[in-house]
C-alpha positions in Angstrom: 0.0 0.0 0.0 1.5 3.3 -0.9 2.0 5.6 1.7 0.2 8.6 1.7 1.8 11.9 2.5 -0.2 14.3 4.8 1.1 17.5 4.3 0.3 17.3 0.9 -2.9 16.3 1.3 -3.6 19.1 3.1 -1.9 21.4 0.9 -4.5 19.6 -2.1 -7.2 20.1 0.3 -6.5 24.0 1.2 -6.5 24.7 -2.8 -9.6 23.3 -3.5 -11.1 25.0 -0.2 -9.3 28.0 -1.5 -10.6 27.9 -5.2 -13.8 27.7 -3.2 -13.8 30.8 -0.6 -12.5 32.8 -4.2 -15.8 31.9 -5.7 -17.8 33.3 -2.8 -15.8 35.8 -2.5 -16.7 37.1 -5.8 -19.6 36.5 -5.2 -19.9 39.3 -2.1 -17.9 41.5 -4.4 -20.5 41.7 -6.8 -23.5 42.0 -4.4 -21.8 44.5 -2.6 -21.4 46.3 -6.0 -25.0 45.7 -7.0 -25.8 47.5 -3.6 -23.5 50.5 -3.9 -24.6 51.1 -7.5 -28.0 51.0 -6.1 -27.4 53.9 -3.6 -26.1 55.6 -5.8 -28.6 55.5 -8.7 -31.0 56.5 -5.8 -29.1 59.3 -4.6 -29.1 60.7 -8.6 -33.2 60.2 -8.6 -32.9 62.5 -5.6 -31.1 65.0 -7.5 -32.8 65.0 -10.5 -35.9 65.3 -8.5 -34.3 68.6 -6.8 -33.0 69.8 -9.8 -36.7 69.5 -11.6 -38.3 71.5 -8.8 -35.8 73.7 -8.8 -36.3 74.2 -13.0 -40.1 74.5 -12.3 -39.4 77.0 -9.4 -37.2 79.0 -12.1 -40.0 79.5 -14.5 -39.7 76.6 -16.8 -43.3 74.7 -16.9 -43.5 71.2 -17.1 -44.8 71.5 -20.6 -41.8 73.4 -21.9 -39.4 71.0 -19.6 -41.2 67.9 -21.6 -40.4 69.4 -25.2 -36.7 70.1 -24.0 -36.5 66.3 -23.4 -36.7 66.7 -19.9 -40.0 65.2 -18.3 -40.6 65.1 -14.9 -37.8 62.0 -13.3 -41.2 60.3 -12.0 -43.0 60.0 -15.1 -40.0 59.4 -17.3 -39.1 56.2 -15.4 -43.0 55.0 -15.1 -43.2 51.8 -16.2 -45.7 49.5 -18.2 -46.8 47.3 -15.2 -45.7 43.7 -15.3 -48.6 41.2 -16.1 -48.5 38.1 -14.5 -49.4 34.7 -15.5 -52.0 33.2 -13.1 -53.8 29.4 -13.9 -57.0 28.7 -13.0 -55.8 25.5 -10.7 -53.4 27.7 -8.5 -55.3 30.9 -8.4 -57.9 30.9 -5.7 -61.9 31.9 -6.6 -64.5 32.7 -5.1 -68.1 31.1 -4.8 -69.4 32.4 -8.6 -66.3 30.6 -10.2 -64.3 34.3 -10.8 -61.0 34.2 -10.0 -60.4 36.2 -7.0 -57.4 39.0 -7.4 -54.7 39.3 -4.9 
């Protein structure tokens, strides 16, 4: 039987654990980032929302701030809202048959 050495099975051991922690690692690193961007994409609605009101308080009316390209933030990042996909087995109804909505 050969003999097994155990310092380098530890050594093989460490470097799969370690090619493991690096995965997770990135892994924080790009949440983190997602996070940060986040804050900071909310910090620039703030400002653009400051910067409108302070446009409109200037003089400039909405109506002439919409054909400069410049709507109101809260309208220009209004969305189409998201349908969703509901079937008749998992959707819970009421006593006349109509599917009840949540």
């Amino acid at each position: 039987m050969p003999t097994i050495d155990i310092e380098q099975t530890r050594n093989q051991a460490r470097a799969l654990l370690d090619s493991r922690i690096e995965s997770v690692t990135n892994l924080v690193k790009a949440r983190q980032r997602i996070t940060d961007l986040r804050e900071q994409l909310a910090d620039a609605e703030r400002e653009d929302k400051r910067a409108y009101v302070r446009a409109t308080k200037d003089g400039w009316s909405p109506e002439e701030l919409k054909k400069l390209g410049l709507e109101s933030g809260a309208v220009a990042r209004r969305r189409k809202p998201a349908t969703t996909r509901t079937s008749d087995e998992n959707s819970p109804s009421t006593n006349d048959g109509v599917t009840a909505v949540e």
